[in-house]
N, C-alpha and C positions, 0 to 999 in steps of 0.2 A: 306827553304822557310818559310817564317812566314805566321800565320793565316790570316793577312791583305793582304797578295799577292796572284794576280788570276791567276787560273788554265792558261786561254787562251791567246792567245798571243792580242788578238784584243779586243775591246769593252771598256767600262770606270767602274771600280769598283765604285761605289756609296755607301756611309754611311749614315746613320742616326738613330735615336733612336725611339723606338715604340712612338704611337702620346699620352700613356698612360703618359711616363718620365715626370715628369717635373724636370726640373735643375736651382737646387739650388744654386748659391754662396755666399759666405761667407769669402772677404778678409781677416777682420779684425781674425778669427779662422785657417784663412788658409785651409780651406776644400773647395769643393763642393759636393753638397750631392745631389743625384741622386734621386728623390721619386719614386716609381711604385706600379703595385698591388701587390706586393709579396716582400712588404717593401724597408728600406732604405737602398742605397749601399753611402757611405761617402767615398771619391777621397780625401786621404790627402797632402797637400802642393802638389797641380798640378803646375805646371810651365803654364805661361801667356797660350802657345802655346794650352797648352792641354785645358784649361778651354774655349781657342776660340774655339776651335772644337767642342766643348760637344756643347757648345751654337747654333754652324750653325748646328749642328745634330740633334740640338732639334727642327730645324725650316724647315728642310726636307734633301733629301740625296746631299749629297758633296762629292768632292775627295779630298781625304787625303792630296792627293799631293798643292793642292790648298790650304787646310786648315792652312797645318805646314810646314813649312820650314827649320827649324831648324833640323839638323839630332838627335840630345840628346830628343830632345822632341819629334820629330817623333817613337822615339824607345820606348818611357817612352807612347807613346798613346798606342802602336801597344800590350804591354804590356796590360797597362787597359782594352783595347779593347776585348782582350782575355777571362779577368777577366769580362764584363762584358756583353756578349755576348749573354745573352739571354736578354740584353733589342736592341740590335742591329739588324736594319732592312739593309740585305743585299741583293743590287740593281745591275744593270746591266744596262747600258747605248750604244745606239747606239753614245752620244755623252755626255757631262755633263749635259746636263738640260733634255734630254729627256730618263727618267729609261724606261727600255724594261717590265723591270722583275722585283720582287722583292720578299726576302726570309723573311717574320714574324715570327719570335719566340714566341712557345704559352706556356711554361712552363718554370721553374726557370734552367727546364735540358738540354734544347734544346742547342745544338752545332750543327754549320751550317760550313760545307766547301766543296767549291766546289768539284767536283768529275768529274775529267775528261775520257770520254767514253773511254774506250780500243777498235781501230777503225775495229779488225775483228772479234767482236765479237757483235750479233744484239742487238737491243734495241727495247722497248716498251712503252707505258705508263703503270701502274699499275693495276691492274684488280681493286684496291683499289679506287681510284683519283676521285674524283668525282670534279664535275666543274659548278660553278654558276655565275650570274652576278648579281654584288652588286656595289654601289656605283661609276658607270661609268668604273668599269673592271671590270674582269671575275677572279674569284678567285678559286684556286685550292685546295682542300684539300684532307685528308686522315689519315685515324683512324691510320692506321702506321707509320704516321711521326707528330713530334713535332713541324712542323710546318708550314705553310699557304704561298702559291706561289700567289701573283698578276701581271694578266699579265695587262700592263699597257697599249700595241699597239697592232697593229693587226699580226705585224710578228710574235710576241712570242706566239700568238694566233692559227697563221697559221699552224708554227711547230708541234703543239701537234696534227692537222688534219693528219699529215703524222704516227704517232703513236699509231695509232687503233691495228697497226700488228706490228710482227716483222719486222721491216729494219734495215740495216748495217746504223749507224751512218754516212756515207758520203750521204746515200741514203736521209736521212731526211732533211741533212743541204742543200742540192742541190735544195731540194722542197722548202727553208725559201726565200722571195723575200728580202735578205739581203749581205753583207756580209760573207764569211763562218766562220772568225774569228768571228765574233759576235755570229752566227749561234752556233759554237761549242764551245762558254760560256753558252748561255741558257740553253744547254743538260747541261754543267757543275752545272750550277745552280739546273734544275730540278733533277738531279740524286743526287747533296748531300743532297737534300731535301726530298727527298724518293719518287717523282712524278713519276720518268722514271727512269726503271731497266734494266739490262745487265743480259743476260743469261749466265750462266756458262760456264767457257773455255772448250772446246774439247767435247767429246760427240756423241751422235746421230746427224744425220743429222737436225731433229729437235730440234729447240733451247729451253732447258729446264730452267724456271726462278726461282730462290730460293721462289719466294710467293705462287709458283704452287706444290713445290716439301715438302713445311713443313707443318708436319702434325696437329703441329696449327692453320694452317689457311686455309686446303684444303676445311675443311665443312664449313667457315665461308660464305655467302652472304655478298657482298661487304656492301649493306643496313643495312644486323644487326649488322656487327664489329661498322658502325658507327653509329648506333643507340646506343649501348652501350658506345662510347664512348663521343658520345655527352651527353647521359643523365646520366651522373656518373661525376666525377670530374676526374684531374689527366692530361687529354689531350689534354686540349683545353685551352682557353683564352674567350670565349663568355658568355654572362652574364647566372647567373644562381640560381638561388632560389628565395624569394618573392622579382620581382624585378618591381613590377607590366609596364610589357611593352607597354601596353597599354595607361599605362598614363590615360587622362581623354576622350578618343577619343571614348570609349567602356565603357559602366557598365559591371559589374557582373549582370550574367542572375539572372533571381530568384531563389529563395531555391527551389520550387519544379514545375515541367512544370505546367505554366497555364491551369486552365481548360476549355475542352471544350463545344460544345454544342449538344454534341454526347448523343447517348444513355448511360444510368449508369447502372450499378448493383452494388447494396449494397451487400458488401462481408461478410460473417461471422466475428466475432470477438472472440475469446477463452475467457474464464474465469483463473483467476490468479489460483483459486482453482482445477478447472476443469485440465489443466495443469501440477502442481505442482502432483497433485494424480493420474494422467494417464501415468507421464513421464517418461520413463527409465532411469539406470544412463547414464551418459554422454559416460562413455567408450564402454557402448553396443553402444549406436547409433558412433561412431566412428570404431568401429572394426567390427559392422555391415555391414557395407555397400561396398559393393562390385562390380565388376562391374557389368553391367544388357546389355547385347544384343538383348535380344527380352523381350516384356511385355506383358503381358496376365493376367487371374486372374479378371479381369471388369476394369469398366471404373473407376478413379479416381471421385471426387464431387465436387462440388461447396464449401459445407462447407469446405473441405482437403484444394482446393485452397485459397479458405479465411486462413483458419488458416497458412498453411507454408507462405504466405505473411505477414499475421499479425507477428507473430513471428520474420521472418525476414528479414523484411523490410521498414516497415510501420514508419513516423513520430512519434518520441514520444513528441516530444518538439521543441519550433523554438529558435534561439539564437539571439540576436542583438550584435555586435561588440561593447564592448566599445568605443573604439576609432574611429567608425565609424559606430553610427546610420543605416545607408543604406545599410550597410553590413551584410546579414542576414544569419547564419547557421542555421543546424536544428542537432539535434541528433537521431539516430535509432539505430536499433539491432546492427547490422554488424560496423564493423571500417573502419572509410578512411580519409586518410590523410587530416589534414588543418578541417575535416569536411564540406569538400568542397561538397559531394554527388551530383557526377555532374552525376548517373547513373540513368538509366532510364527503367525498366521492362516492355515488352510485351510480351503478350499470343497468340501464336498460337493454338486455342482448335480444335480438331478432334472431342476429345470423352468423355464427360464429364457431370454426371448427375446432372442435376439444374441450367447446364451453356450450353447455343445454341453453335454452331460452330461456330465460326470468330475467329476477330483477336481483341485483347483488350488491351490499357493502361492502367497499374496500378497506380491510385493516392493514393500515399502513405498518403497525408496529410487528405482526405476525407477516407481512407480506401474501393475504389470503384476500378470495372473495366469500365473505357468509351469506348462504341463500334467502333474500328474504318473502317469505312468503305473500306470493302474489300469481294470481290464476293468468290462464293464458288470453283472457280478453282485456286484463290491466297492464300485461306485456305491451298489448296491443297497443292500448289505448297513451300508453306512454310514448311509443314511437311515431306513433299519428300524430299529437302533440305535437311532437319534438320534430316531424318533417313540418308541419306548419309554424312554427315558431323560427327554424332555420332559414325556411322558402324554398323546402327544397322542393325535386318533382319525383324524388323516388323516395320509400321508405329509406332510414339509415338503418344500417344492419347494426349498430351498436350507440346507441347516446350513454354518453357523461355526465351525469347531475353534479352541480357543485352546490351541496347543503353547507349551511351555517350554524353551531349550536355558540347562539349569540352572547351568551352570560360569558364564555373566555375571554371576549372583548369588551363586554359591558360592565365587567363586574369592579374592573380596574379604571375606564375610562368613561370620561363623559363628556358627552360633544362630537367627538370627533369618531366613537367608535361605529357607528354602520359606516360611514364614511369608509374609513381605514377599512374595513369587512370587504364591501365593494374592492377598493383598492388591490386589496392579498386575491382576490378572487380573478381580477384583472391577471397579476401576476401568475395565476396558478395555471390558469387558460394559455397564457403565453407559451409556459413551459410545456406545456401540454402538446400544443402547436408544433415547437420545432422539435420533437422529441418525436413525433409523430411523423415530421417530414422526413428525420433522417432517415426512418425504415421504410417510406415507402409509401405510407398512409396520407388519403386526403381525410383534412377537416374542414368544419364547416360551426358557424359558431348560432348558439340560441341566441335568438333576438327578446326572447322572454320566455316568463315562466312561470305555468299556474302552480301557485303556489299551494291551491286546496287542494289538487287533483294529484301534485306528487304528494302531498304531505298523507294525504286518504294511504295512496299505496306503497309508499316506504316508511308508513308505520308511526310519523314525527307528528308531535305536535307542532302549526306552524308557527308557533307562538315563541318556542323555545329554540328551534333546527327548520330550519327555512330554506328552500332553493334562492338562490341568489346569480346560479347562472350555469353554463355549460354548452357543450359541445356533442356536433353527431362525429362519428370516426367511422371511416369506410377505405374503399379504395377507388382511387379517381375513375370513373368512364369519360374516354373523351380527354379534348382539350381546351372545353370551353377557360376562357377564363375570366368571364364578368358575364353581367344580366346581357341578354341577346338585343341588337340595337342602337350599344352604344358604340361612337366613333372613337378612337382614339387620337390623343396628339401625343405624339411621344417628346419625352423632356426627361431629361438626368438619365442617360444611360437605360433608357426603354426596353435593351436586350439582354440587359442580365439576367431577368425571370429565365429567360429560354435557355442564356448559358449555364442557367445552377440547375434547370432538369435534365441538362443533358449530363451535368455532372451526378445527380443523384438515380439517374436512369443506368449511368453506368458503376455505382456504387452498389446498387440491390443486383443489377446483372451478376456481379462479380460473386 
């Protein structure tokens, strides 16, 4: 059986080439050159036959059998065809003009052939497959396979409704209002596509599937395998880096949120000098800091808050885009990709001298906190949050929200931008961290974050500004320095923690 011949005895095999090909001819050199996004494939001295095919392939799916006639040139296609197989969209037809199904190749690796069900053994859909409707079908994908199922009708639609569980392949084709020969080509189709899987021969009563049994992929969440592989390159075919998708439909938000007409407080500002002579080296406040479960000791200040903001976070400079007047970056402490600094810092205060209790925006570009209106049992409610999301065992007397207004990154990028968001957010936590260790301050980082509950009481929609992450800020009680219970083996110089506190114990002494 050659690659061109289908698994099932019924239905219409359908060819055609991705809508990206374009086909090239060129009698007078004797080629046809194939263009796509992963370069040029050059077809030397095709015979008539084959160069007619390329062409109705390039203009939607056909049957081969209609295409060529000739059997030397039918063999000499069925060849290239092989050879060219990841620019090859392979279809399935209740008849020739109407595709049920269709298989898209999304990398230069993909090889597609059907896979016909072994009929006593159950099938599935993939715990993987996830299903959307784009472009008037429903398109099927999955981080495990190289490539993209379009259903094009409602049968092949239907099917996949009988595939939530285990059934015996007769079981499913019986539920398709089709057909069974047609019926049991689409399972052929969705199984060489990695859509729907076959549980292993023999076994337990229960039918066990190789996605559920390897232990690469038992912790995965179907959501983050394809979270990773959409925002990474390698497994997909969907547009990706500064691809600006938006077109001109959307501006880029401004460099920093507009201000409002809230109450301000003017934050402290450090001195260059003031700093440089108070500062520890850099490797105490990094091997300082450790975890913190409870904080005690007083409250934190207003000036502390001013300055670990100043430090890192606060605009130092606005940038204009060469090439685009309107396009405005800014530079600060901390790094983020594009310099795009689509993040956004609020304060939940409990306890804090010089500063009342609420909830506060930080404008990095004024160097202020604006009061945002929130009562004193949404203070609350945010700090309770924010000790159960930490683990801590006392209130923090101050949490750090790190919001996102996600169109600075989306509006340019595609693919990669919540990624990259995450990323700058990682970074900004960091700086935050040892900016905090050199005065003195323990932190303690959000292990997560309801995203309705801040979004309700700092006012965002969570659709557009979103929590993405953050930190409680206190001052240490104690010396614990990990969950209570665990042994230690020490390895790589185990006492430098203890010698960068004694360095930064006698840095705030001073």
């Amino acid at each position: 059986m050659t690659d061109t011949e289908d698994t099932s005895p019924d239905g219409f095999p359908l060819w055609s080439l991705r809508e990206d090909v374009h086909v090239e001819s060129d009698p007078a050199a004797g080629v046809v050159i194939l263009h796509s996004r992963w370069g040029d494939e050059v077809v030397r001295r095709p015979g008539h036959g084959v160069v007619e095919a390329l062409r109705r392939m390039s203009l939607g799916p056909v049957s081969l059998e209609n295409a060529v006639s000739d059997t030397a040139e039918r063999a000499a296609l069925d060849r290239l065809l092989a050879r060219l197989r990841h620019l090859v969209i392979r279809s399935l037809g209740l008849d020739q003009e109407r595709p049920l199904i269709s298989v898209v190749p999304l990398t230069p690796q993909a090889a597609f052939r059907p896979v016909a069900p072994v009929p006593s053994r159950p099938i599935r859909l993939s715990r993987f497959a996830v299903l959307r409707a784009e472009d008037g079908a429903y398109h099927l994908e999955s981080p495990l396979s190289l490539h993209r199922v379009v259903l094009h009708r409602a049968e092949a639609v239907w099917l996949l409704g009988t595939l939530n569980r285990a059934v015996t392949p007769a079981s499913a084709v019986a539920a398709m209002p089709c057909r069974a020969g047609p019926a049991l080509s689409v399972l052929a189709y969705l199984m060489g596509a990695g859509m729907v899987v076959q549980a292993r021969p023999g076994g337990p009563t229960r039918p066990v599937f190789d996605e559920d049994a390897d232990p690469a992929l038992a912790t995965w969440p179907a959501q983050d395998l394809m979270f990773h592989t959409r925002s990474t390159l390698g497994r997909h075919d969907h547009d990706f880096g500064a691809t600006y998708p938006m077109g001109e439909r959307w501006t880029v938000e401004p460099v920093t949120k507009p201000a409002t007409e809230a109450e301000s407080v003017p934050l402290y500002r450090p001195r260059w000098e003031q700093v440089m002579a108070a500062d520890p080296p850099l490797t105490a406040a990094v091997e300082g800091r450790r975890p913190t479960r409870r904080f005690g000791g007083g409250p934190v200040t207003a000036e502390e808050i001013g300055e670990v903001l100043y430090r890192a976070a606060r605009v130092r400079s606005l940038l204009a885009s060469p090439g685009d007047p309107g396009e405005v970056t800014s530079d600060r402490p901390y790094p983020s990709f594009a310099a795009a600094y689509e993040l956004e810092l609020y304060l939940a205060v409990g306890e804090c001298l010089g500063l009342r209790s609420g909830v506060y925006h930080y404008d990095p570009l004024g160097h202020r906190l604006d009061r945002v209106p929130a009562g004193h049992a949404e203070v609350q409610e945010l700090l309770e949050r924010g000790r159960m999301s930490a683990d801590l065992t006392t209130p923090p007397p101050v949490l750090v929200f790190v919001t996102a207004r996600f169109r600075r990154m989306t509006w340019k990028y595609s693919g990669p931008g919540y990624a990259l968001i995450l990323k700058n957010t990682g970074a900004l936590l960091q700086t935050l961290y040892l900016v905090g260790a050199t005065l003195g301050l323990a932190t303690c980082p959000m292990g997560t974050a309801d995203i309705e509950t801040t979004a309700r009481v700092l006012g965002t929609d969570w659709r557009t500004e979103s929590c993405v992450g953050g930190l409680a800020l206190g001052r240490r009680s104690g010396s614990a320095s990990g969950p209570p219970g665990r042994r230690r083996r020490p390895v790589n110089d185990p006492g430098w923690p203890d010698l960068a506190m004694d360095v930064l114990r006698r840095h705030h002494a001073g």
